[in-house]
C-alpha positions in Angstrom: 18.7 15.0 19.9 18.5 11.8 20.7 15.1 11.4 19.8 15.6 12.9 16.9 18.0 10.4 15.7 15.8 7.6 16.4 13.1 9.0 14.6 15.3 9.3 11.0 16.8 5.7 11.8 13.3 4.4 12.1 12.4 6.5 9.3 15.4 5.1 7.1 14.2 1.3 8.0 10.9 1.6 7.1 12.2 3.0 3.6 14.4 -0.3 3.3 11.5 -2.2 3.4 9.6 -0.8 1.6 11.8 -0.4 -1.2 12.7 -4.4 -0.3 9.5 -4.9 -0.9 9.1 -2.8 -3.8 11.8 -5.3 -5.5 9.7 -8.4 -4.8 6.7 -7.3 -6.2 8.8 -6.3 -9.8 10.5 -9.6 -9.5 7.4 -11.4 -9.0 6.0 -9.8 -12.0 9.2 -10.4 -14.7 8.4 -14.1 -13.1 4.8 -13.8 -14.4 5.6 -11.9 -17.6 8.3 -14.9 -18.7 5.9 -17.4 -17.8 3.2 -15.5 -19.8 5.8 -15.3 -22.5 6.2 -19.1 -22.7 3.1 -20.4 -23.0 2.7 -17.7 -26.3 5.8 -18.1 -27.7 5.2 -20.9 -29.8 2.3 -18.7 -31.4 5.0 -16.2 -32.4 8.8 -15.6 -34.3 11.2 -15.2 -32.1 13.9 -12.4 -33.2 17.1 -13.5 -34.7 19.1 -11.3 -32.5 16.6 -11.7 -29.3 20.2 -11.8 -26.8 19.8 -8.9 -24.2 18.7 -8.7 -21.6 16.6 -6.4 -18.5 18.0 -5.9 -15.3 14.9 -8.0 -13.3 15.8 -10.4 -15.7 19.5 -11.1 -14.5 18.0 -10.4 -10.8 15.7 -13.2 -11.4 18.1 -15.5 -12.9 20.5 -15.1 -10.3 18.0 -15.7 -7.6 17.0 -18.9 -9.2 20.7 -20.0 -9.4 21.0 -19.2 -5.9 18.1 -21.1 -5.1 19.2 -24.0 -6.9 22.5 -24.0 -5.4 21.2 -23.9 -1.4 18.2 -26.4 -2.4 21.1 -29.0 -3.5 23.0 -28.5 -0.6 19.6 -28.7 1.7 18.3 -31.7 -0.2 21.1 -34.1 1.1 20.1 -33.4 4.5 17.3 -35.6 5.9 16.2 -32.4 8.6 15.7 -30.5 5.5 13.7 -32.4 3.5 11.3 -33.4 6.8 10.4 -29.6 7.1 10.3 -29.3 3.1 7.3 -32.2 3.3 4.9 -29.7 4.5 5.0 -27.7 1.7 4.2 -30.3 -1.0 0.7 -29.1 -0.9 1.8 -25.5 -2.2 4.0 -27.7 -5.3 0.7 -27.7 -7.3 -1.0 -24.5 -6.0 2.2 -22.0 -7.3 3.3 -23.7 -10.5 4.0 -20.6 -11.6 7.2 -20.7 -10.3 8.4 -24.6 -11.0 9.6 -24.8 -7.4 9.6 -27.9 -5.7 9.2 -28.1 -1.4 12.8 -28.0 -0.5 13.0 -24.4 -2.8 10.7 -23.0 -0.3 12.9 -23.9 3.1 15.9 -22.0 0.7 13.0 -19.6 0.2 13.1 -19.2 3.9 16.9 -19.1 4.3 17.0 -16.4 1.6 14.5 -14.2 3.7 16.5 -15.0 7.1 20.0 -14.1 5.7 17.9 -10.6 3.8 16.5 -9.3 7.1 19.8 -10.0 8.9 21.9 -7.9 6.7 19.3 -5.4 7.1 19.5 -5.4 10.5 23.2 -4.9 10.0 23.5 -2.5 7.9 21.0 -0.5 10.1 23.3 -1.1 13.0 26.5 -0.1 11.2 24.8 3.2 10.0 23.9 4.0 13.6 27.2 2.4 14.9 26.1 0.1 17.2 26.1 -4.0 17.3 23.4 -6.3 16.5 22.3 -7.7 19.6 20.8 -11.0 20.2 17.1 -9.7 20.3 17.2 -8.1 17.0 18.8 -11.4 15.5 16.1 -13.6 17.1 12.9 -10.9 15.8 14.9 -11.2 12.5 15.0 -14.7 12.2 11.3 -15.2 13.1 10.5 -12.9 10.6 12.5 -14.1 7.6 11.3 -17.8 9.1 7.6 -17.3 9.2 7.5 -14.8 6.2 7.1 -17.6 3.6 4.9 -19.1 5.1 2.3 -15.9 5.7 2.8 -15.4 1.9 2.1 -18.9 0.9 -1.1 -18.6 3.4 -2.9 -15.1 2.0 -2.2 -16.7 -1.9 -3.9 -19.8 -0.6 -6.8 -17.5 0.8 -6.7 -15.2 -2.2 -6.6 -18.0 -4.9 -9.8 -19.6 -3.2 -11.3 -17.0 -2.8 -10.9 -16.4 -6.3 -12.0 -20.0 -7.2 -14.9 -19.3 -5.4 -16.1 -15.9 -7.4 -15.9 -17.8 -10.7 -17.3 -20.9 -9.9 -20.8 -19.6 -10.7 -19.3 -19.0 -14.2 -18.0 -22.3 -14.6 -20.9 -23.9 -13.5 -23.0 -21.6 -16.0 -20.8 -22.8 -19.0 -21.3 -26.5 -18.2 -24.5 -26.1 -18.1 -24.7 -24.5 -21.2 -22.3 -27.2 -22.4 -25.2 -29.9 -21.5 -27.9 -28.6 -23.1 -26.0 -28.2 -26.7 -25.6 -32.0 -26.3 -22.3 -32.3 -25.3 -20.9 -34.9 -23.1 -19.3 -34.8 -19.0 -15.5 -34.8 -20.5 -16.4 -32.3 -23.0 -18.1 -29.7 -20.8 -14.6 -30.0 -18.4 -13.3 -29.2 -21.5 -15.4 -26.4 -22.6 -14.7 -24.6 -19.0 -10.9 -24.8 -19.2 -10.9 -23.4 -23.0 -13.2 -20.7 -21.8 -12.2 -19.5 -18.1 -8.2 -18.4 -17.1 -7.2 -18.1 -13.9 -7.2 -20.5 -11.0 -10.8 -22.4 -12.1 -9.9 -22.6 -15.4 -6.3 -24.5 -14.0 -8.4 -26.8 -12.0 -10.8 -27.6 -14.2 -7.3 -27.9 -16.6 -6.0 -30.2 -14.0 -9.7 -32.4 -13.7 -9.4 -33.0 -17.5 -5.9 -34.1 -17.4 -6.5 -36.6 -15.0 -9.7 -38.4 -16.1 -7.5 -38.2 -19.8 -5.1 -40.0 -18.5 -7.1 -42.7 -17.3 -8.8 -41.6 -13.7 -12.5 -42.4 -13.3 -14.9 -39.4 -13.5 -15.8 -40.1 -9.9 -11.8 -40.2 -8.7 -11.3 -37.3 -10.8 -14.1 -34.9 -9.3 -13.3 -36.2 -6.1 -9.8 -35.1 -6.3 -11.3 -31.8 -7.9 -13.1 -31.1 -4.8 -10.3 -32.0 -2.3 -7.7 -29.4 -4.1 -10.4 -26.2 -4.1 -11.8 -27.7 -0.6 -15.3 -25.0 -1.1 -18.9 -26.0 -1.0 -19.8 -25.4 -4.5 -17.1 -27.4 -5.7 -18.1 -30.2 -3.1 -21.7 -29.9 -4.7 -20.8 -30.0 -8.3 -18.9 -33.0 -7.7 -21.1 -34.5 -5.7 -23.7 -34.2 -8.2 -21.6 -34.8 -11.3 -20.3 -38.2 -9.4 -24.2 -39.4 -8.7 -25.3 -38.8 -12.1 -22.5 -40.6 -13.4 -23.8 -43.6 -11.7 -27.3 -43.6 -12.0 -27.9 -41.4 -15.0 -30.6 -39.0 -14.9 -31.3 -35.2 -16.8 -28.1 -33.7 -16.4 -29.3 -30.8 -18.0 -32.0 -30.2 -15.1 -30.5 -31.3 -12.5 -27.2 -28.6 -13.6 -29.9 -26.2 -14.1 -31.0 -26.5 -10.4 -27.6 -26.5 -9.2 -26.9 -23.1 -11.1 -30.0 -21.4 -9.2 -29.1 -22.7 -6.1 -25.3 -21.3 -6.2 -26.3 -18.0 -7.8 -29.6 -17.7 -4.7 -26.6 -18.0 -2.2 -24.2 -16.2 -3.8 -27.2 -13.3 -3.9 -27.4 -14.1 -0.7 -23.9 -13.7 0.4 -23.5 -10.5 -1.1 -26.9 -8.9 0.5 -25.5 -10.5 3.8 -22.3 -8.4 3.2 -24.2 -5.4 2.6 -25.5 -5.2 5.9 -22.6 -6.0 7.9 -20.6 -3.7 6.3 -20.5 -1.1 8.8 -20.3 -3.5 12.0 -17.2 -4.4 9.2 -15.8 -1.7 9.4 -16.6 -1.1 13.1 -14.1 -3.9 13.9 -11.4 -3.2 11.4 -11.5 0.0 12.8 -10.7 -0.7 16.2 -8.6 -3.6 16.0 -6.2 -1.3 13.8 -6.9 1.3 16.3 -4.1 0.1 19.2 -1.5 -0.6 16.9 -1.9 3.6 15.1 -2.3 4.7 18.8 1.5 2.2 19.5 3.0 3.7 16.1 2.0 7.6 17.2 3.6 6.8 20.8 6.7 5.3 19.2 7.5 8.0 17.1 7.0 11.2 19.7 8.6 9.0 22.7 10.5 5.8 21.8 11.3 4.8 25.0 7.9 5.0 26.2 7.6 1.1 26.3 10.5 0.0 27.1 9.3 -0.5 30.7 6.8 -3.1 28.8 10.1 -5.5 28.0 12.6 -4.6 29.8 10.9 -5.6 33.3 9.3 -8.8 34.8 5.2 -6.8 34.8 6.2 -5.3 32.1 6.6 -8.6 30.1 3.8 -9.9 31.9 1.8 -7.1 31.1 2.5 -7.1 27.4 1.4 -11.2 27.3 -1.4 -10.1 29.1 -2.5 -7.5 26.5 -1.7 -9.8 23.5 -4.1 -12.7 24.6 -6.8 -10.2 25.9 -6.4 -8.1 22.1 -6.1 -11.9 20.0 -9.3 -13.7 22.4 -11.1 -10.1 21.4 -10.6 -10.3 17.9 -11.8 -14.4 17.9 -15.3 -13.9 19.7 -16.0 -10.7 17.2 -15.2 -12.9 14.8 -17.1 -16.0 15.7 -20.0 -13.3 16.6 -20.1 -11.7 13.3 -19.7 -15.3 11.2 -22.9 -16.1 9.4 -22.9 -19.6 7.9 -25.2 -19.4 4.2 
């Protein structure tokens, strides 16, 4: 019986978040749509009458109040705005959103206080107290959220710079030999290309317009993006500035040479693939093999933290499973 009861509870929690979760992603997408919605509205008539509003709407609007309101209350402390620094360099990265770095450590508080009251209203379904372990796993997980959210949109966003750099490079190329000058080719690419290259290369023209040097302007170009082809067109871009030279071959040769290791990349993927999959296969294997456990016998391992071994055990198994997947990894990186 008891087990039984477990098993709905856990059953119920995993629902919570994923419906919690569920509400973030629609939230993050009325976010995107009214941005979306700005920068076209000036192309269009608004309605006369244009006053209602949707529910995500109000949810969003009174998320960004709340936000607002901790953010001024965080921002006269000098703690605060010490741990705020460290997201400055996410300020310019997620724009979307018109935060500034002391939004995310409200952010954070936001996520603390949501996965408290979770945990309590867990607890007063099942009638029991929260205990001091289930506050602390709450608070590390609201605390460090954020910032594993900000991390993978880092990862994804470069990684999308890098799959559509061969396309910007193509277009300045293409730019050159129609005649057209340095500035204008920038401009040409962020006209042309959307998403995060077409922003940078937004951002590059920006800055030389308002009075930065080609060279300080590509240099700052390649220090946002931070990968090799950007470090190569800049490079380049920055020594033909200088000395002058065929831009036109020399772009021409830098095009082949991205596109042969971007070939390259991708035949290199195809034949790792299944050592790939090998490894995602069993480093996802212990934690199926924990969740199956869990859910016939709970208190299977309990004995793992609840007991001196135990705890040493379980530290034990963490470094062993986290110095396994490092060496695969290591192994299995090829440099092109």
């Amino acid at each position: 019986m008891k087990n039984a009861f477990s098993l709905e509870l856990l059953i119920f929690q995993i629902i919570a978040v994923i419906i919690l979760f569920i509400i973030i992603l629609e939230i993050q997408k009325v976010i995107r749509a009214n941005k979306l919605e700005k920068r076209i509205g000036k192309y269009g008539i608004d309605s006369l009458d244009n006053t209602t509003f949707s529910l995500f709407d109000l949810i969003e609007k009174k998320i960004r109040n709340i936000i607002k309101t901790i953010s001024s209350i965080l921002n006269k402390s000098h703690f605060f705005k010490k741990i705020s620094k460290k997201y400055n360099k996410y300020v310019n990265v997620i724009d979307t959103y018109n935060l500034k770095p002391i939004d995310f450590v409200s952010l954070k508080i936001i996520f603390i206080v949501g996965f408290i009251l979770i945990l309590i209203i867990s607890n007063i379904i099942r009638n029991e107290l929260l205990t001091i372990t289930q506050f602390l796993v709450a608070f590390l997980i609201g605390y460090f959220l954020l910032d594993i959210i900000l991390i993978l949109n880092k990862l994804f966003r470069k990684k999308q710079i890098e799959d559509d750099m061969l396309k910007a490079i193509m277009i300045m190329n293409n730019a050159f030999k129609s005649g057209r000058t340095t500035m204008q080719a920038i401009e040409v690419v962020k006209d042309e290309l959307t998403g995060s290259v077409g922003e940078e290369f937004k951002k590059m023209y920006l800055d030389i317009s308002y009075g930065l040097s080609l060279d300080v302007a590509f240099d700052r170009f390649a220090r946002r993006i931070n990968t090799e082809d950007a470090r190569y067109i800049s490079a380049s871009l920055s020594i033909l500035n200088k000395t002058g030279g065929d831009i036109v071959r020399v772009f021409s040769t830098i095009e082949k040479s991205v596109f042969n290791r971007r070939k390259l990349r991708i035949e290199l993927k195809t034949l790792t693939a299944s050592a790939n999959v090998m490894f995602k296969f069993l480093t996802a294997t212990p934690f199926i093999i924990f969740f199956v456990i869990f859910l016939l016998n709970p208190e299977y391992f309990i004995p793992l933290v609840s007991t001196t071994y135990g705890l040493i055990i379980s530290g034990l198994i963490i470094v062993i499973f986290i110095t396994y997947i490092l060496l695969v990894k290591k192994v299995m990186k090829i440099k092109v």
